[in-house]
C-alpha positions in Angstrom: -100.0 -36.6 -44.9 -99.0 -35.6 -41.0 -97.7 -32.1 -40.3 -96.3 -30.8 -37.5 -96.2 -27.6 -35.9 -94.1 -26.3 -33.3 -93.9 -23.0 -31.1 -90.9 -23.1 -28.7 -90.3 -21.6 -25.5 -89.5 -22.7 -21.9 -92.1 -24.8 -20.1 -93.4 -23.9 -16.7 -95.8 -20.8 -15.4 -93.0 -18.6 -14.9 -92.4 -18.6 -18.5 -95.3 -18.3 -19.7 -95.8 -15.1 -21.3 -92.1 -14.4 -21.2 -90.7 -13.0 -24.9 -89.0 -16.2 -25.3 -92.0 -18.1 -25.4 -93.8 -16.5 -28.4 -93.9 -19.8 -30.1 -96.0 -21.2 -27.0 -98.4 -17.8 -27.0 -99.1 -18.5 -30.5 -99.8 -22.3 -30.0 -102.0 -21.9 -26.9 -104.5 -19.3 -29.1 -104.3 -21.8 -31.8 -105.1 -24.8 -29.7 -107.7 -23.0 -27.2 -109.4 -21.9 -30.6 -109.8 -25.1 -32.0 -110.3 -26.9 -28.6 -106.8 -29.3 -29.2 -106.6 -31.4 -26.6 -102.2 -31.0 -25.7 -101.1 -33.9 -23.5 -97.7 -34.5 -21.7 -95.7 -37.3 -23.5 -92.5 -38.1 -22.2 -91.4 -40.4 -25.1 -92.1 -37.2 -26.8 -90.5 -34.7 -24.1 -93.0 -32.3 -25.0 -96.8 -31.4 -24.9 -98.3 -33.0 -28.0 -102.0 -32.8 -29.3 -103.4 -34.5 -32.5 -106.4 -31.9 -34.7 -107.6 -34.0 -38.0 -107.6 -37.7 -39.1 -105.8 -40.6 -40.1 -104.4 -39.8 -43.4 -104.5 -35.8 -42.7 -103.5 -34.8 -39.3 -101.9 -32.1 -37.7 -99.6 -32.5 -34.4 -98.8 -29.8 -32.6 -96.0 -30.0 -30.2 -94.5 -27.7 -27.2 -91.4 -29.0 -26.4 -90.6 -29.7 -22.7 -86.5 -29.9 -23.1 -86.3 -25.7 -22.8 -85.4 -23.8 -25.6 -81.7 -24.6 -26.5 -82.7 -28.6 -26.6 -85.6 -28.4 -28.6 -84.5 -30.4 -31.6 -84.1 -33.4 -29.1 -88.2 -33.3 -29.0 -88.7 -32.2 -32.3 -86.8 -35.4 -33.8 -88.6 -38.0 -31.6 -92.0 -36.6 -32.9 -90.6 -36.8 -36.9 -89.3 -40.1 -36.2 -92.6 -41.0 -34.0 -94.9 -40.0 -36.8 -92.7 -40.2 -40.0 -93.3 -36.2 -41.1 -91.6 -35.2 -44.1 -89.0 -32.0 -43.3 -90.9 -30.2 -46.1 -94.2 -30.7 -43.5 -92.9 -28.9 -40.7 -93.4 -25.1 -39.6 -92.1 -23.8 -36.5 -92.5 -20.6 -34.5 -89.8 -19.3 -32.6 -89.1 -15.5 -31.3 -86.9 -13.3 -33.0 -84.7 -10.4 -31.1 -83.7 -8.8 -34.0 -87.4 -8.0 -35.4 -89.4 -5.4 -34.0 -92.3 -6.7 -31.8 -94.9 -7.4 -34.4 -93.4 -8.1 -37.4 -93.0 -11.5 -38.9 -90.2 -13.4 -40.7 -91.5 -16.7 -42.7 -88.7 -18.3 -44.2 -88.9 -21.8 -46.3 -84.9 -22.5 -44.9 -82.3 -20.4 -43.3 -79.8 -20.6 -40.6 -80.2 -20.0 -36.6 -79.3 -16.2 -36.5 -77.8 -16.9 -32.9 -81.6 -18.4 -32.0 -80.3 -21.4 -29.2 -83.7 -23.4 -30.5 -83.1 -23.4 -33.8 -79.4 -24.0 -33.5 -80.5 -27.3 -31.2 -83.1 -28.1 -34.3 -80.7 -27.8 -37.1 -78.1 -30.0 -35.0 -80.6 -32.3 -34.5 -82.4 -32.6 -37.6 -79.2 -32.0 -39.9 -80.7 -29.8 -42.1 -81.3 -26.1 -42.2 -84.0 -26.9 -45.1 -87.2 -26.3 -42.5 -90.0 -23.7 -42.7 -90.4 -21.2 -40.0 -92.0 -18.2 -38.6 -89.5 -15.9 -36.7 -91.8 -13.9 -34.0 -90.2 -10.2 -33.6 -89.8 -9.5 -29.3 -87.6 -6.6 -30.0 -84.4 -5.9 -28.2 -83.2 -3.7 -25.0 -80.0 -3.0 -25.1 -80.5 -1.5 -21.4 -80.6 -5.3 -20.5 -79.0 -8.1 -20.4 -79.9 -10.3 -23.0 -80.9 -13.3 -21.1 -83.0 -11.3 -18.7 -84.9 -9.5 -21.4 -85.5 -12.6 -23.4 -87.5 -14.1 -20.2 -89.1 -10.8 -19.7 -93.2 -10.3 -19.9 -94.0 -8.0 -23.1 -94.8 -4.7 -21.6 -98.5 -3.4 -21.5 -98.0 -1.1 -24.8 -96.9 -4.0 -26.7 -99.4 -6.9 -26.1 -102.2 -5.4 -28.0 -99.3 -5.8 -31.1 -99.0 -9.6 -29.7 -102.2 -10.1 -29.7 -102.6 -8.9 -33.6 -99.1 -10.6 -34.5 -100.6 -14.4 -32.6 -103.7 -13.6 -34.6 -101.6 -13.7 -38.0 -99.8 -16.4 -37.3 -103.0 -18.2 -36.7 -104.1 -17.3 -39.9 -100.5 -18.7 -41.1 -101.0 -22.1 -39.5 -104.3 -22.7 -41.3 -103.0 -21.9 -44.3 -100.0 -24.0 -43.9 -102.8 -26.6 -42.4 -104.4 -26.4 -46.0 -101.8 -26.6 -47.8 -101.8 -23.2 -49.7 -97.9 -22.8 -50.7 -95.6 -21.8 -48.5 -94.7 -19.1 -50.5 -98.0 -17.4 -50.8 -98.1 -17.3 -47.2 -94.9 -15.8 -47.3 -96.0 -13.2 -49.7 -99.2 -12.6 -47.3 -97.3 -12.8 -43.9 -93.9 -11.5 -44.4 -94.0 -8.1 -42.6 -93.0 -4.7 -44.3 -91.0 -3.0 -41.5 
């Protein structure tokens, strides 16, 4: 059985830590921890790495399309690799959570997220697990401009805790512990 596992966020070093890219800050811990080797695959438009074996692998992908065409990449790797909807988690930042809390959800709509509206287009199916990444609001700033804003100094130490959760969440999902105990574990009280 192949899962997949995506973070989403915009590619390139100016991005990088930005709010929007909490799905790639929780991928890049995940995959420097278990030394994943990501590589480029433009059939794939997206970073893609391989962690297990034949019959039970994981891929993790980072899609290269920028966040409001992420399904595009998303679908080429389910089509690529013949996952099973119920096999997918993806992490995607949340403005309407506090920065550190944690929504897992086992379906849902896009909540005005531009990714997963893309993936749900794409994909035709609302029916996929995820992990929505609280980066908190300003209403000080435009949205757009706070979105692809670095977390301040006072709140990475709370990233750092919230990245180390979800890594706990993608092992779990990795050994197939239901979705819903993870849920139960994860889901944040706030």
């Amino acid at each position: 059985m192949t899962k997949l596992i995506v973070g989403l966020g915009n590619p390139g070093k100016k991005y990088e830590k930005t709010r929007h890219n909490a799905g790639f800050i929780v991928l890049n811990q995940y995959i420097k921890q278990h030394n994943i080797t990501m590589q480029t695959k433009d059939k794939f438009l997206g970073d893609v790495g391989v962690f297990g074996f034949q019959d039970n692998k994981t891929i993790f992908l980072k899609p290269n399309t920028y966040m409001n065409l992420s399904g595009q990449s998303i679908l080429k790797v389910i089509q690529y690799y013949d996952i099973a909807i119920k096999d997918i988690l993806i992490f995607v930042d949340d403005i309407y959570l506090d920065v550190g809390t944690l929504r897992l959800r086992e379906k849902g709509g896009h909540g005005g997220q531009n990714g997963l509206k893309n993936i749900i287009a794409h994909l035709q199916t609302q029916d996929f697990k995820r992990v929505r990444f609280g980066i908190g609001d300003n209403k000080n700033m435009p949205l757009d401009a706070y979105v692809l804003s670095n977390f301040s100094k006072t709140e990475e130490p709370i990233v750092l805790e919230t990245v180390i959760s979800c890594i706990d969440i993608i092992d779990r999902f990795i050994q197939e512990e239901p979705f819903v105990d993870i849920m139960t574990r994860h889901n944040t009280k706030k």
